[in-house]
Steps between C-alpha positions, in 0.01 A plus 500: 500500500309353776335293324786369293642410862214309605483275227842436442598402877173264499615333130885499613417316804380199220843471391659437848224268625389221473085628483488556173574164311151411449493756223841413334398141515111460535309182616219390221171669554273278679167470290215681540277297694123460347362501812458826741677329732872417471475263779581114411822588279832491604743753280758454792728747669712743380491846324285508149426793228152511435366701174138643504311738317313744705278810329692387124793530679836233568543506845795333705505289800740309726305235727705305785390255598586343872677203528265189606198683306266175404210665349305312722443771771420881434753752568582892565566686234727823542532771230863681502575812291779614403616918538526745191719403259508136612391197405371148619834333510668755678248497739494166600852562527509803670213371774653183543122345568578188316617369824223600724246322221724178554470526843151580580307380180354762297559563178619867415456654138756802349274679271681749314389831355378611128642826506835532374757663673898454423591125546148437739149645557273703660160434660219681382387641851153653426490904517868525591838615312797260413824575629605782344175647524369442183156294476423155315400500149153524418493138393679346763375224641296477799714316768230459817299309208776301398602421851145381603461320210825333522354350821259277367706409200770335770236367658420280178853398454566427907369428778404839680320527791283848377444610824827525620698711183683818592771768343778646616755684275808758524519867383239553280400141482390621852249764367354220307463277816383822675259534215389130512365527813245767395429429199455107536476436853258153398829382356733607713485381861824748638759691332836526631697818305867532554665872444185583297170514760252782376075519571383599177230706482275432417467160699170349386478226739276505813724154594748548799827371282786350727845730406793403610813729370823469498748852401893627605521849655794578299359438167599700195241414268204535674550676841355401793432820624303597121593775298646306219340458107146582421395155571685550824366784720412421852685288791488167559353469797238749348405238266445237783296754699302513218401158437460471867219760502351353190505133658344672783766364744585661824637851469776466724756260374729310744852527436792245584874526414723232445886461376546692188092561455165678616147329465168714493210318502193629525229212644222404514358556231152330381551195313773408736723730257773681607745743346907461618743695373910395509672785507914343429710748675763611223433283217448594127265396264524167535309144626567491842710155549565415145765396323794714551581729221811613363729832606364643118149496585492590872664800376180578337229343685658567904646308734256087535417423854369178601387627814163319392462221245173658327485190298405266856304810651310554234428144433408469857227816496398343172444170615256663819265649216280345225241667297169329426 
C-alpha cells in the first residue's frame, strides 16, 4: 500500500501543477549533435523529452534548459530522480528545480525509471529490494550504467561543463544518488539525496565524495530514525556517519540549529569534501522548500517545511565542488 501511496501523491501532484506540462505538451527534440561536444548550438530554453536507447532499451528524459542558455559557454549539469513509483514529470514538479536552473544556469535532467510500478517506476538500486520488498527482475536494467552514460550523451546534445555534473533525487531516487556517488564518483562531482541518503556497501571508491542530505524527522515512508522497509534499515544520521568515515572526514561532526532545522556536518574532509546533513524538524517526505502540496498528499507524505530551501542549499554546496 505504501508504495501505491508514493506514486500516486508524486503523479497527483502533476495534475495540480504546473511542472508537468512539458510531458503533456513536449518541445521538439533537439538533434543529436555529430560532434562530442554539444557546444555551438542553441536548442533554447525550456523543458524537452528526449528519447534514447540505452542497453536495447527506450529510455525517457526531461532536459531543462535555463533561460539565457547560448551554447556558447559550458554549463552544470544536475541529475534529479524521481522516488518509487514516480516519474520524471512529477518530479520536476514535485522538486520545483526548474526555477533554481533559471536562476543559476545549469541545466537539470529528470531521468525516469525502467521498472514498472503502478502509474511510475522504480530504480534499479544494485543489491537492494523495491518497496515492498521484493527484488528487480533479473533483466532489469542497470540504472548506475544508464545514469553515467546518460552523462555524456547530454553532453553531445548541450553544452555541459563535465566536471561540474552532480545528482540529487527523492525517496528512492535518493538511493540512486547515494549509489552514484560510489559507484561513479568520476562522473559525479557531489550528490545531494533528499529523504533517501544511504552508504551502500559496498562503496568502491577510494574518492572523498561531497554529500550533502536533506530528510524530515517525521517522515512516514522512510524514517529518520531507520527501521522502516528492507531497503530502509538504519538512521539517518547513521548513513551520514558513514560516508563521513569513508570520506575520511573528521569524526566529530559540528552541529548547528536553526528555525525549523538541524545541520551536521562533518569537515574537513580531504579533497575539501564535506558531509552536511539537514535534519527538517517535523517534515514528511518531502523536498524541503518546494512547491506546496495539496491537503490529499500531505496526508500521506507528512507535514512540508520550508525551513530550508534544499533546492538553493544544495545548489550552493554544489556549486563549491567540481570533479576533475
Amino acid at each position: 500500500m505504501r508504495r501505491v501511496a508514493v506514486g500516486w501523491s508524486a503523479l497527483a501532484l502533476c495534475a495540480v501543477t504546473a511542472g508537468c506540462a512539458s510531458s503533456s505538451a513536449p518541445q521538439a527534440e533537439p538533434a543529436h549533435a555529430t560532434t562530442e561536444s554539444g557546444c555551438g548550438t542553441s536548442p533554447g530554453s525550456g523543458s524537452v523529452v528526449v528519447h534514447l536507447t540505452v542497453q536495447g532499451h527506450r529510455r525517457l528524459v526531461i532536459v531543462h534548459v535555463p533561460t539565457g542558455y547560448t551554447g556558447s559557454r559550458r554549463v552544470p549539469l544536475v541529475l534529479n530522480l524521481h522516488g518509487s513509483g514516480s516519474t520524471a514529470a512529477a518530479e520536476e514538479a514535485f522538486s520545483g528545480m526548474d526555477a533554481t536552473a533559471n536562476e543559476d544556469g545549469f541545466i537539470v535532467a529528470y531521468p525516469q525509471g525502467s521498472i514498472t510500478s503502478g502509474d511510475g517506476f522504480d530504480w534499479n538500486v544494485p543489491g537492494e529490494p523495491l518497496v515492498g520488498g521484493a527484488y528487480p527482475p533479473k533483466n532489469a536494467v542497470n540504472d548506475v550504467t544508464f545514469l553515467t552514460d546518460l552523462v555524456p550523451d547530454l553532453a553531445s546534445r548541450y553544452c555541459v561543463d563535465t566536471s561540474r555534473v552532480y545528482a540529487t533525487g527523492v525517496s528512492g531516487g535518493g538511493r540512486m544518488a547515494s549509489q552514484l556517488g560510489c559507484d561513479a564518483p568520476g562522473t559525479f562531482a557531489a550528490v545531494a539525496p533528499v529523504a533517501g541518503l544511504r552508504f551502500p556497501d559496498p562503496c568502491p571508491t577510494t574518492r572523498s565524495v561531497p554529500v550533502v542530505a536533506f530528510h524530515g524527522t517525521a517522515d512516514p515512508i522512510d524514517p529518520y530514525n531507520g527501521n522502516g522497509e528492507a531497503y530502509w534499515t538504519y538512521s539517518v544520521p547513521t548513513a551520514a556517519q558513514r560516508w563521513a568515515a569513508h570520506d575520511g572526514c573528521a569524526s566529530t561532526p559540528q552541529t548547528t540549529s536553526g528555525t525549523g532545522f538541524t545541520l551536521t556536518v562533518y569537515a574537513p574532509c580531504p579533497g575539501g569534501a564535506s558531509v552536511e546533513l539537514y535534519s527538517l524538524i517535523g517534515e514528511g517526505h518531502e523536498w524541503p522548500g518546494g512547491p506546496p502540496l495539496p491537503a490529499g498528499i500531505t496526508k500521506v507524505l507528512g507535514p512540508q517545511s520550508d525551513a530550508v530551501n534544499a533546492n538553493a542549499v544544495m545548489w550552493a554546496f554544489f556549486a563549491a565542488h567540481s570533479g576533475s
